[in-house]
C-alpha positions as CSV (number, residue, x, y, z in Angstrom):
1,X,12.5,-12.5,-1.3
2,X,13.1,-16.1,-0.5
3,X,14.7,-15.2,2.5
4,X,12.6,-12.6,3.6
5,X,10.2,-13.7,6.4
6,X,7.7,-10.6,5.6
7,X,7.4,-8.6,3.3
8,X,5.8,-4.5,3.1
9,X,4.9,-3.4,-0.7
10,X,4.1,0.2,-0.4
11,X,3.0,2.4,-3.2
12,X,1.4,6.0,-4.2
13,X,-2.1,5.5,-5.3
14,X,-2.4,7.2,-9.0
15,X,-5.6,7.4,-10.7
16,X,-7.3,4.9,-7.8
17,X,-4.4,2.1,-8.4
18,X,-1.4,1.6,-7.3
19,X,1.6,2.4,-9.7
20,X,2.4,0.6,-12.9
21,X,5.8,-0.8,-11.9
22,X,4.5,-2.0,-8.8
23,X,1.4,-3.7,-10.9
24,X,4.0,-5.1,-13.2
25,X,5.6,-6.6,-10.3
26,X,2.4,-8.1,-9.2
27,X,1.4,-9.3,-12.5
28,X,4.6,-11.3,-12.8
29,X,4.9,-12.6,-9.8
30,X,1.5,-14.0,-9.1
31,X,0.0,-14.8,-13.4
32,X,1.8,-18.0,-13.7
33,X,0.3,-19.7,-10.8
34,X,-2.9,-18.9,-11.0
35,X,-3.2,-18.6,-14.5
36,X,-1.5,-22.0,-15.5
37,X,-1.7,-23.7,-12.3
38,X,2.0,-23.8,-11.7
39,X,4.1,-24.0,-8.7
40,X,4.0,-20.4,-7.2
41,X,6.7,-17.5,-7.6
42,X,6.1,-17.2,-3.5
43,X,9.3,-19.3,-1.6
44,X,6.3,-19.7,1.2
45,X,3.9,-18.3,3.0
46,X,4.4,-15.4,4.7
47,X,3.4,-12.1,6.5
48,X,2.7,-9.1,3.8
49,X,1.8,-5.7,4.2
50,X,0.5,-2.9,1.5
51,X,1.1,0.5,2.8
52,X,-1.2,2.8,-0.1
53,X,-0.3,7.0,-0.1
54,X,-2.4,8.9,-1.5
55,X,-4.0,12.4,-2.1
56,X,-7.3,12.0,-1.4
57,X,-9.9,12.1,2.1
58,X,-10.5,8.6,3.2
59,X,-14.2,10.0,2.7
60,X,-13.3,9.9,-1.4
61,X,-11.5,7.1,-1.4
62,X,-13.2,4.2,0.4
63,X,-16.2,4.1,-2.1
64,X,-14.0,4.6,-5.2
65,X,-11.2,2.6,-4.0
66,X,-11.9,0.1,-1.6
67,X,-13.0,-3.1,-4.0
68,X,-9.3,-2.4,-6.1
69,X,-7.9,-2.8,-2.6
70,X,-9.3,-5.6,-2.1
71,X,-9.0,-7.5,-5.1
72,X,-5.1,-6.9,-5.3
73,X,-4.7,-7.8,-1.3
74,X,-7.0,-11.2,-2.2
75,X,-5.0,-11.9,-5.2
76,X,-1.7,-11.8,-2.4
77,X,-4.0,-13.6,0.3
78,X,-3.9,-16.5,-2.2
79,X,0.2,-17.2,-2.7
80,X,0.9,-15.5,0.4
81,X,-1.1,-14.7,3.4
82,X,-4.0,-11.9,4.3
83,X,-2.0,-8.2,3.8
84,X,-2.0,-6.2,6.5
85,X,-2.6,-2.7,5.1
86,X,-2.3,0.8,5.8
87,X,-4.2,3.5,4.0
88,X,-2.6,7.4,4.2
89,X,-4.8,10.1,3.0
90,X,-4.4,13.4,2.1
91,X,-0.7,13.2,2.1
92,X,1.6,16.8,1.5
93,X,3.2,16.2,-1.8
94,X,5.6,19.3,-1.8
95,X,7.4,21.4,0.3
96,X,6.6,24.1,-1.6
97,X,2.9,24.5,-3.5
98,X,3.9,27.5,-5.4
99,X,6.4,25.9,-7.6
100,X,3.8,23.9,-9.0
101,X,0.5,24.5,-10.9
102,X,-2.0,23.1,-8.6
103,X,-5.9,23.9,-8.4
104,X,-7.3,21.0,-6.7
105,X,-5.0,21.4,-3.5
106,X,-5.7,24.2,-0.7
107,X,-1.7,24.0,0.4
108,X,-2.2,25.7,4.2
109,X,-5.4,22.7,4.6
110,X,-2.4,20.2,3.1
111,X,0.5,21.8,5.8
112,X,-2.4,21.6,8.4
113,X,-3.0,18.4,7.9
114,X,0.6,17.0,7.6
115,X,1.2,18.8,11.1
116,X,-1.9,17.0,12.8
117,X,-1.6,13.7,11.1
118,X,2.2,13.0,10.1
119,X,3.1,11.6,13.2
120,X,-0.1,9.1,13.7
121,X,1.0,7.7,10.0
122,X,4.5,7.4,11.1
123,X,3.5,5.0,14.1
124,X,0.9,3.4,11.8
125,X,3.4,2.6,9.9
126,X,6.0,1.3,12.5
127,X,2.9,-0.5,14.1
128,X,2.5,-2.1,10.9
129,X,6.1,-3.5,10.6
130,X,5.8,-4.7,14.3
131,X,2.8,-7.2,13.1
132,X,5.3,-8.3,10.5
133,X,7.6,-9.3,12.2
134,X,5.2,-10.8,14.8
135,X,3.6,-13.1,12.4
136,X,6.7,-13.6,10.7
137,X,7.6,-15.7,14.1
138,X,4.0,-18.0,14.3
139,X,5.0,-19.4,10.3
């Protein structure tokens, strides 16, 4: 990380958070200085993004998710620099529905939606990386 000039974190979103390793991560990184004031963990400033995955319709998850969002990307506004982030919704999460038990999944609407959407993620996510790299050259 110290030689990084940007960094992405990316994560599944489980239960409205993102996972517990990557929370680990986050707690170790950033507690000591904000907790007790010393130097920070961060080598400098730099460009970050959070790219978030997760199951549910932007309509479900902006007014259950949203202020979680926004207090982890404050938190890495505060060592590093404002996160650019990218949300996915209603991602596909198997090739194959019928080897799992799963009731609260329609998997045709889930196929459907990974063939209409997919791609625009994919270039999300590229665009993304491109404003990385771009800020990573005005620091």
């Amino acid at each position: 990380m110290k030689n990084s000039d940007g960094i992405i974190f990316g994560s599944p979103i489980y239960f409205g958070e993102i996972t517990g390793e990557l929370r680990s991560f986050f707690e170790r990184f950033l507690f000591s200085s904000f907790v007790y004031g010393g130097e920070s963990n961060a080598p400098k400033r730099m460009p970050i993004g959070m790219i978030y995955t997760m199951n549910v319709t932007e309509e479900i998850c902006t007014p259950l998710y949203s202020s979680i969002f926004e207090i982890l990307e404050g938190n890495l506004e505060n060592v590093y620099s404002k996160p650019h982030s990218l949300k996915v919704y209603d991602t596909y999460q198997f090739t194959d529905y019928s080897k799992y038990e799963n009731y609260a999944f329609d998997p045709e609407l889930k196929a459907k939606r990974k063939e209409e959407h997919f791609h625009i993620d994919l270039k999300d996510a590229y665009d993304l990386g491109v404003k990385i790299a771009q800020d990573s050259l005005k620091i």
